[in-house]
C-alpha positions in Angstrom: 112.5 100.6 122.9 110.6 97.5 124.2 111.0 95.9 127.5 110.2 92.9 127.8 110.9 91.1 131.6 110.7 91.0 135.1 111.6 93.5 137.7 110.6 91.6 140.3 113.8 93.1 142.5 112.7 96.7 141.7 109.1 95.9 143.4 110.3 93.6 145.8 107.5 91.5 144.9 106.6 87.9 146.8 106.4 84.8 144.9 104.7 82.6 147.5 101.8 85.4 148.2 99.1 83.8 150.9 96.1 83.3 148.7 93.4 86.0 149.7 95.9 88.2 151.3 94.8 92.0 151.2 97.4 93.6 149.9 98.1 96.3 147.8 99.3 95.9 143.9 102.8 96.7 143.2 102.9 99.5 140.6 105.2 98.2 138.1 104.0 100.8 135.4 105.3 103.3 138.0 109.0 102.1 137.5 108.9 101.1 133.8 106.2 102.3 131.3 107.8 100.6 128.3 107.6 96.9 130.7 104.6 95.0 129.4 105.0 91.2 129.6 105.3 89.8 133.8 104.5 87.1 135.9 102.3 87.7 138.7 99.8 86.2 141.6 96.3 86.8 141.9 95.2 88.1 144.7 91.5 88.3 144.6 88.5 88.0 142.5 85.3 89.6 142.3 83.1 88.3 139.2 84.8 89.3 136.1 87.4 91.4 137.9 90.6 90.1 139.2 93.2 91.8 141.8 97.0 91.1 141.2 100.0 91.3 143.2 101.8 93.2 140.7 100.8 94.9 137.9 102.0 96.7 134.8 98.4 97.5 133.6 97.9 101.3 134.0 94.9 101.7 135.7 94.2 105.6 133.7 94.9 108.6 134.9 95.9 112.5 134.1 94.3 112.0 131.0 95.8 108.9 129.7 93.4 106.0 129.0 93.5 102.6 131.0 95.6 99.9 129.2 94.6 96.7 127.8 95.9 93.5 127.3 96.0 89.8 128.5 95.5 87.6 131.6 96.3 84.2 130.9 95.4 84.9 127.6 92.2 86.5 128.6 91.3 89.5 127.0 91.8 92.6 130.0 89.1 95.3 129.0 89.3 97.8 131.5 91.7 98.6 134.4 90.4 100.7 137.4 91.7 101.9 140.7 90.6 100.8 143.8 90.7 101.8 147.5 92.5 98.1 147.9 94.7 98.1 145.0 94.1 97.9 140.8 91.2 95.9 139.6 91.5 94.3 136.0 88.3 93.3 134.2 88.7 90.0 132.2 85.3 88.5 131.7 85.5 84.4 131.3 88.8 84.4 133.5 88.5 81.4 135.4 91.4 82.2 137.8 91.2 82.0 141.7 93.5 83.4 144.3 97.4 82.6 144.4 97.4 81.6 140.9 100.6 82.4 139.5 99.3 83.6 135.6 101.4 85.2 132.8 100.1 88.7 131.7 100.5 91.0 129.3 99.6 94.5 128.2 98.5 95.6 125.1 101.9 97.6 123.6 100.6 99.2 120.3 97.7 100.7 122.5 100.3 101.8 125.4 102.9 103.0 123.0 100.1 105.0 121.4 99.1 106.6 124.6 102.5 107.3 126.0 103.4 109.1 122.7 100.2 110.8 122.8 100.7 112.0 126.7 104.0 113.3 126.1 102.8 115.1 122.8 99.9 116.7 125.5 102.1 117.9 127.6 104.3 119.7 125.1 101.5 121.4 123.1 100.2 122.5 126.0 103.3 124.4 127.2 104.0 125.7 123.8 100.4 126.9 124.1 101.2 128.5 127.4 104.1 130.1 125.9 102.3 131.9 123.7 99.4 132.5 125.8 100.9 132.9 129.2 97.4 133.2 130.8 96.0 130.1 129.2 94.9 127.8 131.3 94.0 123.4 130.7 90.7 122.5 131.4 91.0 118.7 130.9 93.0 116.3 128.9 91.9 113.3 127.1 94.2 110.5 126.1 92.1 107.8 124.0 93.9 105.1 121.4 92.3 107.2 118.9 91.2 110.3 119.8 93.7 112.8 121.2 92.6 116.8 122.5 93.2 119.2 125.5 90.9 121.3 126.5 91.9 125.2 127.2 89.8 127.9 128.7 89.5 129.8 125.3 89.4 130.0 121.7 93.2 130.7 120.2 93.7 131.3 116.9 94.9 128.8 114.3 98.1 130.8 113.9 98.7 130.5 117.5 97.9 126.9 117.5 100.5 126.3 114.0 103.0 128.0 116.2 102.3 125.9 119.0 103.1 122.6 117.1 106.1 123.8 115.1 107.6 124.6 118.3 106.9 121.1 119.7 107.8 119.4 116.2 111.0 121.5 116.2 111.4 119.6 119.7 110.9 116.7 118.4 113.5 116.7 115.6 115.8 117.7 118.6 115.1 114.4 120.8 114.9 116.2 124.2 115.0 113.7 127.1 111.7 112.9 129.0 112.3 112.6 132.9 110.2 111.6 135.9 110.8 112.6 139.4 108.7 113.5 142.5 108.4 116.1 144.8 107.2 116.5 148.4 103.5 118.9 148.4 105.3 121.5 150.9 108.5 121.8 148.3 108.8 125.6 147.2 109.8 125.0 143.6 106.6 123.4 143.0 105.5 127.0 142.6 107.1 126.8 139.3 105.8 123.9 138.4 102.3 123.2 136.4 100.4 121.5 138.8 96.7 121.2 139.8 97.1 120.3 143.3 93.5 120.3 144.2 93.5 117.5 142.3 96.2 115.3 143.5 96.2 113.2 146.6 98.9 112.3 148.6 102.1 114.3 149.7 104.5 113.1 146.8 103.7 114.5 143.7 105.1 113.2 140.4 106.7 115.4 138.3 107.1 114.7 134.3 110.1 117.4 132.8 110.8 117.1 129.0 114.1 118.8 128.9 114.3 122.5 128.9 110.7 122.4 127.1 108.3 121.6 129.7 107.5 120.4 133.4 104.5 119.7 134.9 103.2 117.0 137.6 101.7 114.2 136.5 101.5 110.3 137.1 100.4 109.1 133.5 103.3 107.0 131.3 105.4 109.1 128.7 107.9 108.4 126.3 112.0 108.6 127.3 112.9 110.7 124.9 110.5 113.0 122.2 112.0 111.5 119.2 109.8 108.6 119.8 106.3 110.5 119.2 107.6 111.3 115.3 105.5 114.2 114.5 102.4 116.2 116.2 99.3 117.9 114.1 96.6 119.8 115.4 94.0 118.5 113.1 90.7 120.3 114.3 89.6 123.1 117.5 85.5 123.1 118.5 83.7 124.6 121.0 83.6 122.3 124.2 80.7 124.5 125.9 81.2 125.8 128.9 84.5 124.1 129.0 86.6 125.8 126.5 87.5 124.9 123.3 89.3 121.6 122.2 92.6 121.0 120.3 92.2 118.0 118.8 95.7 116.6 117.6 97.2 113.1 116.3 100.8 111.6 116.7 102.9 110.3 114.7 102.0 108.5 111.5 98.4 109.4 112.1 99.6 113.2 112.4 101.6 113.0 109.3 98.6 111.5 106.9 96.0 113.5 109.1 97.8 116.8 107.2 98.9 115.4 104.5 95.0 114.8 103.6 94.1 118.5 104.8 97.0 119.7 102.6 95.8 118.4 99.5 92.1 119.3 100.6 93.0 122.8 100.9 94.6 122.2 97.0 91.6 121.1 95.9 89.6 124.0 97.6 91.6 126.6 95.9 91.4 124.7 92.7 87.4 124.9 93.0 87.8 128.6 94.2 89.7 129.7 91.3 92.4 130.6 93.6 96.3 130.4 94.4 96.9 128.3 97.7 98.0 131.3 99.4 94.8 133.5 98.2 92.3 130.5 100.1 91.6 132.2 102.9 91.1 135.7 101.6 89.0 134.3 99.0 87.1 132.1 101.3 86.2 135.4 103.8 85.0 137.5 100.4 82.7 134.8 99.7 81.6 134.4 103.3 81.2 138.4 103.2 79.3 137.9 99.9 77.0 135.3 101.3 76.0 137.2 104.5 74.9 139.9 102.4 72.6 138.0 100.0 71.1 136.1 102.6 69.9 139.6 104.0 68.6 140.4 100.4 67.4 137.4 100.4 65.0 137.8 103.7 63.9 141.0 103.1 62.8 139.8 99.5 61.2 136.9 101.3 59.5 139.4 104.3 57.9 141.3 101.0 56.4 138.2 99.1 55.1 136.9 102.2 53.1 140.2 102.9 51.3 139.5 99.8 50.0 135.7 101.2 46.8 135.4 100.3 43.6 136.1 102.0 40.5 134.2 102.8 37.5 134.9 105.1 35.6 133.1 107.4 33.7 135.4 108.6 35.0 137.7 111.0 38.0 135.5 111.0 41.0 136.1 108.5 43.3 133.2 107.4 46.6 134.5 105.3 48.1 131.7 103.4 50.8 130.6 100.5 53.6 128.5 99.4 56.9 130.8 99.3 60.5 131.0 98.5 61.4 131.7 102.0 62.9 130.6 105.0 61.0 128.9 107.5 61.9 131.4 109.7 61.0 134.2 107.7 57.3 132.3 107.9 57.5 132.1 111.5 58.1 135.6 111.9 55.4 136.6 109.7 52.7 133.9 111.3 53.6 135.1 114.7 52.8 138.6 114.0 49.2 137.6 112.3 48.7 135.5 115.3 48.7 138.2 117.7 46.3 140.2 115.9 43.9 137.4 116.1 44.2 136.1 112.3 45.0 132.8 111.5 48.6 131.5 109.4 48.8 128.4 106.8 52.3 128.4 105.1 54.5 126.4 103.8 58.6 126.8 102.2 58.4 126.3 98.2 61.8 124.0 99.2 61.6 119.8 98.5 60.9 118.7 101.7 59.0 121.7 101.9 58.4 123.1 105.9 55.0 124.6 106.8 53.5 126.5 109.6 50.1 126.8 111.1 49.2 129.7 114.0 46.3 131.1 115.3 44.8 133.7 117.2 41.2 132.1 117.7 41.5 129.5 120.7 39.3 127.8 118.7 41.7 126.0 116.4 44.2 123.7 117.7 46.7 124.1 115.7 48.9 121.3 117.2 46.0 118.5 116.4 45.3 120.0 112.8 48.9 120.1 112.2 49.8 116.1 112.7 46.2 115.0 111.2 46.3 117.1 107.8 50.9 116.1 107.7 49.9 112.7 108.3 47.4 112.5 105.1 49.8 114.6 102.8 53.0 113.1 104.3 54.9 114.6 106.9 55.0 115.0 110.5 55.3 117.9 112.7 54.0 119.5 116.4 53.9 122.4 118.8 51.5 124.0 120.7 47.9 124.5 120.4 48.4 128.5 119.0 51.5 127.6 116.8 52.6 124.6 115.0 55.1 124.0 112.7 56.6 120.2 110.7 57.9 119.0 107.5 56.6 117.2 104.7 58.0 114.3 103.0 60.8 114.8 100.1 58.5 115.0 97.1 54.9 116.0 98.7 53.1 118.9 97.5 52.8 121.8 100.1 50.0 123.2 98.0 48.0 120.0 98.8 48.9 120.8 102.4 47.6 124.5 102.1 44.5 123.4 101.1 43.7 120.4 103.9 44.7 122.8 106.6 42.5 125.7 105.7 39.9 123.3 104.9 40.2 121.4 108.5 40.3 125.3 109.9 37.2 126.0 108.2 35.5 123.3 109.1 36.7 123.6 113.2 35.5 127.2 113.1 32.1 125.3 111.6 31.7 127.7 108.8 32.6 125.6 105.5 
């Protein structure tokens, strides 16, 4: 499927370019995305970056990634639009205006994106299919990292769906076509398009054949064949965003679920449990889990009501190493903070986390915190009425129960 040329006639490109001309750069990604070796005539330089009359670098762009490649045999690391044309930065150049260089654009990298692009685009309108409300948040096209965002969270069954109907596509080597329509044309109605976010009146539109069409000016693939096989190899929480579909193409895809298959083999083996059982046997132990972690709190709530006790004078200090969770301990501490007694307690866990409130303004708990961690080993802050750190793997946290009410004593000048 490699071009390899010049399509000089198609741009209608000039060989004898002024030097310093301003000019814009002929587009020859545009026209041919599977073009990556040309002859063209710099234009201009500024620093590192150099301005060509021609180009067949894509600059990024509806997701896709900027190519890279070769100037002259200088290594081109990043591609960028400009007001004035398409900038190329190639550090160590040496070139000057109307030389006539030799370039050439990374092709693994492209081919990787273009498959990638097209794979996007018909994940996402399988998606839609399913979800005909779903809406794309923002698409993001890297060499090695591949996901779309969408506004919510779908289920993996939706998602497996998703990409057997695009795989199934595949298999079927649909055609890729790119065309372009004026803004005020009617049919783009039934088009997937983000207007807002395209300038000019002529909007490219990408159609895979009877699967999908939507506008868009990044590179694709001629026909889906070419991408091999999609996965959807992982969905997370992008925020605010939506969530992400992460996916991979190609050979990437097929050991990406290869290696999930057998993981999930080796879960069910460690489980006990058919293949088929995993996920019914992974929710009863999730179930399981929830429920003995709330044993497990109230059992820790119980022994840390019976922390020990020791006065200085008026002043109460409640104290102990426990099998807890540290935020069992803060709840506790907080609550003998506010009526005025003073909390020294540490997790019975290796690094063990510990905890030192007050209700007397006297005691900083903050400063006694980092000087009695710092002798015992371990480090930790907060604020002046509550403090909380770690120790370090190994230390005792009884030795730290006994320098901090110690150091309390001795603040509230009573030892």
């Amino acid at each position: 499927m490699r071009h390899i040329g010049f399509i000089a006639y198609l741009l209608n490109l000039t060989a004898n370019l002024e030097p310093g001309k301003d000019i814009m750069t002929e587009e020859i990604f545009a026209h041919d995305g599977y073009l990556t070796e040309f002859e063209a005539v710099v234009s201009a330089t500024d620093g590192d970056w150099v301005s060509l009359d021609c180009t067949a670098f894509y600059p990024g762009g509806g997701g896709q990634a900027h190519d890279t490649g070769a100037l002259r045999g200088k290594r081109v690391e990043m591609v960028e639009r400009r007001k004035d044309g398409i900038w190329h930065l190639c550090p160590g150049h040496g070139l000057e205006a109307g030389d006539k260089i030799w370039c050439s654009v990374d092709w693994d990298r492209r081919y990787e994106l273009m498959k990638g692009h097209t794979a996007e685009h018909m994940l996402f309108g399988a998606l839609n299919r399913l979800v005909p409300d779903l809406s794309i948040v923002k698409i993001d096209i890297e060499y090695g990292d591949k996901y779309v965002i969408v506004d919510r969270d779908v289920s993996w069954d939706i998602v497996s769906d998703a990409v057997a109907s695009v795989n199934k596509a595949i298999d079927e080597n649909l055609s890729v076509f790119k065309s372009s329509m004026d803004r005020d044309d009617p049919e783009l109605e039934h088009i997937r398009a983000k207007l807002d976010r395209i300038e000019g009146s002529e909007i490219s539109v990408v159609e895979i054949d009877g699967f999908d069409i939507a506008a868009c000016g990044g590179l694709h693939v001629m026909e889906t064949e070419e991408i091999g096989f999609v996965f959807a190899d992982r969905k997370v929480s992008s925020g605010k965003e939506g969530y992400a579909i992460h996916f991979k193409v190609g050979e990437a895809a097929k050991k990406a679920s290869s290696e999930l298959a057998y993981g999930c083999l080796k879960t069910s083996e460690a489980l006990n449990s058919k293949p088929s059982d995993v996920e019914k046997t992974a929710a009863n132990l999730r179930s399981e889990l929830n429920e003995t972690r709330i044993l497990l709190k109230k059992a820790g709530r119980a022994l840390v009501e019976g922390a020990g006790e020791k006065r200085f004078s008026d002043i109460i200090v409640r104290y102990g190493v426990f099998p807890a969770e540290i935020d069992t301990l803060a709840e506790a501490a907080e609550n003998w903070k506010t009526k005025g007694q003073i909390a020294v307690l540490a997790t019975e866990t290796d690094p063990s986390s510990v905890i030192l409130a007050s209700g007397d303004a006297r005691v900083d708990c903050k400063k006694i915190l980092a000087n009695v961690l710092s002798s015992v080993g371990g480090r930790g802050g907060g604020k002046k009425d509550f403090a909380r750190g770690g120790m370090s793997k190994g230390a005792d946290p009884a030795a730290f129960i006994e320098k901090a009410i110690s150091a309390v004593g001795n603040v509230l000048s009573i030892l």
